[in-house]
N, C-alpha and C positions, 0 to 999 in steps of 0.2 A: 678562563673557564669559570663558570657559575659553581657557587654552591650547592650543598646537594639540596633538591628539591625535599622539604621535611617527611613530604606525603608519598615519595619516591623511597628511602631510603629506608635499607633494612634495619631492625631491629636487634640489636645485638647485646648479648648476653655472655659473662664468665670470659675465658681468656679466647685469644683466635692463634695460630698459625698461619703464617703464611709462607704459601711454597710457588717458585719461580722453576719453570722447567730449564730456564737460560737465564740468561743478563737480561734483569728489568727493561723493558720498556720504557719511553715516555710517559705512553697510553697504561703501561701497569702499573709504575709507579702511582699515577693519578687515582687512580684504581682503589689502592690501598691507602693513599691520603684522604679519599675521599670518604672511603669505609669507615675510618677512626676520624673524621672529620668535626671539629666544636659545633661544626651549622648541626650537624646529625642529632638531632634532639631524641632521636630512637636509641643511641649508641649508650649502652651500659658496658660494653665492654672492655677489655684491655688489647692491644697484640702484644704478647707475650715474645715470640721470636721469629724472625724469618731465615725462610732453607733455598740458598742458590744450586741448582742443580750444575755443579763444578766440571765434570767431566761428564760428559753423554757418550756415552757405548750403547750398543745393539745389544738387547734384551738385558739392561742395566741403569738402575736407579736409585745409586746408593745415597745420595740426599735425599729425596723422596719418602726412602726408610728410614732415614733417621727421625724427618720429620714426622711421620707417623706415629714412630715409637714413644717421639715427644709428646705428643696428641693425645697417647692413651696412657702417657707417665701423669700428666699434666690435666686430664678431664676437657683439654682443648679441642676448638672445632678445627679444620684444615680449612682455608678460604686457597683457590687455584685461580690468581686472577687469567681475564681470557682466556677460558678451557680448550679452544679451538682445536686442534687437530688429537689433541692429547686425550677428546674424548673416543676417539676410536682406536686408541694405542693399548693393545692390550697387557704391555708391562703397568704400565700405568692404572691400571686400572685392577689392576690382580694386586699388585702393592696397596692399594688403595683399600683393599676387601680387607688386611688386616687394621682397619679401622674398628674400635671398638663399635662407633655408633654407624657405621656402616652409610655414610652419608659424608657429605663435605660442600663447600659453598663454593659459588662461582659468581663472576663480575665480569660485563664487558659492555661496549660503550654501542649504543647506535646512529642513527644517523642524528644528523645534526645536534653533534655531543648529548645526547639523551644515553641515557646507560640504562641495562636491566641486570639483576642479580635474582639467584635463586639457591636454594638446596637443593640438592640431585644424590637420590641414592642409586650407590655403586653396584649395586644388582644388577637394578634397570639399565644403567648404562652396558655393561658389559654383554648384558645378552643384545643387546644394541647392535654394541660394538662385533661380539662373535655373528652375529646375522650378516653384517654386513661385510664381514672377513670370509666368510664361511660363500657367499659369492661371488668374492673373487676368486677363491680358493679355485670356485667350479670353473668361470673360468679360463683358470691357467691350467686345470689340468684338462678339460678340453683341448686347447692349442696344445699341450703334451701329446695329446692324443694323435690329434691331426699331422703333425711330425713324422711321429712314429707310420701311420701308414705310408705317409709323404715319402718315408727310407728312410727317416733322419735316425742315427745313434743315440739314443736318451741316457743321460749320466754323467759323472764326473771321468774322465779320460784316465787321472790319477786316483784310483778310490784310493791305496792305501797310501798313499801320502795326506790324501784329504782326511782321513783316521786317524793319522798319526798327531794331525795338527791338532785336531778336536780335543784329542789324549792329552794334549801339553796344554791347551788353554783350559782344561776343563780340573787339571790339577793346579793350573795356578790360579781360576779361582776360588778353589777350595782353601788352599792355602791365604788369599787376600781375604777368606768369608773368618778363617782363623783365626788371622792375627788380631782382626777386630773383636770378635765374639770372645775372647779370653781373657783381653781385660776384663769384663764383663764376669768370666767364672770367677777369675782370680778374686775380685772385688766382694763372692759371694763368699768364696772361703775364708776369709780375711775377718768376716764377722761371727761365722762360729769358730768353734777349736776342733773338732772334727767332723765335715762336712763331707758324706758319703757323695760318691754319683748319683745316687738316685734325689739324693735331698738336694744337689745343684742343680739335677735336670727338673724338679719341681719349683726352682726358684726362680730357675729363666723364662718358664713357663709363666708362673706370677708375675714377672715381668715383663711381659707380653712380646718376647722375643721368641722369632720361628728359627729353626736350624735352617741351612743356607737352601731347603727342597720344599721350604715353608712346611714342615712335618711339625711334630711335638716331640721334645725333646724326652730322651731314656737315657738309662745309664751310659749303653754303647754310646750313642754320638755325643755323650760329654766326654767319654775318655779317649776316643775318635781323637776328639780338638787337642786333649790335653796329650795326645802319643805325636800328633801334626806341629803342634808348638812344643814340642819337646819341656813339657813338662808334666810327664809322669815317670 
């Protein structure tokens, strides 16, 4: 594959992140070779570090927030090579909204190996993306509808078993949102000598960490964490 075209190639500035929703590509490793590339006579920048997205669960993205967190610890851009399906995923893009600068870069190749890249703020996307969730939305719950006159029983057959599951996945991952975020306190108490709740929950805040409902942190949900990790 060629170099990058000079007059092609974005201009890049201060450190980048980059984040992989899966195991790189061929096509995304090139991507990001190409990005940081010697031909790139635009490139002032660094990559600082990259985030593999390790484990993928339904409405979960816990490399994605790390890398984020990094991005606004670090004054870094996010670069998401080949944005493809991921611009219509609305976890993706709600994590992405804790971005200080509320924007992020994207790369991907066209035909005959020609690439394009841009910035794209996550606003824009998202209402994009809820427009176009919002009719499917319509419809499946049309065909709900049609069902239902049809005769058909609408619902889970077991609701409270279906309750109970909810109940148990939804404590444990409170519990997994814990065990991570209190290193995090503990690290904060560690530098003064008596470090109220209120002054933790101000400091996680400055550190641009959301409680696990993306809220603002208060006294309660620091001692929340610290009653769930058994240390208070």
């Amino acid at each position: 594959m060629n170099d990058l075209d000079p007059f092609s190639s974005p201009r890049l500035y201060g450190k980048y992140v980059v984040y992989h929703a899966k195991k790189p590509s061929k096509r995304s490793q090139q991507i990001v070779d190409m990005y940081f590339s010697k031909s790139n006579r635009k490139n002032a920048g660094t990559l600082a570090k990259v985030f593999i997205e390790t484990r993928t669960k339904k409405n979960r993205r816990d490399d994605l927030v790390k890398a984020v967190h990094y991005c606004n610890k670090q004054n870094a851009t996010l670069l998401v090579p080949q944005l493809n399906q991921l611009a219509f995923e609305t976890v993706f893009l709600n994590v992405c909204m804790d971005l200080d600068s509320k924007t992020f870069e994207t790369a991907n190749f066209l035909k005959n190996d020609k690439w394009a890249h841009s910035t794209i703020g996550v606003q824009t996307l998202l209402f994009s993306s809820m427009e176009k969730n919002a009719l499917k939305s319509n419809r499946i719950t049309n065909a709900l509808r049609l069902k239902k006159v049809l005769g058909h029983k609408l619902g889970s057959p077991t609701p409270k078993t279906g309750a109970n599951i909810a109940k148990v996945i939804n404590i444990a991952l409170a519990d997994e949102y814990a065990d991570r975020v209190i290193t995090e306190i503990m690290d904060i108490k560690r530098h003064g000598k008596k470090v109220t709740l209120e002054e933790t929950a101000m400091a996680l805040t400055k550190r641009g960490i959301k409680t696990r409902r993306g809220g603002r942190w208060t006294a309660t949900t620091v001692r929340n964490i610290l009653v769930r990790t058994n240390n208070l």
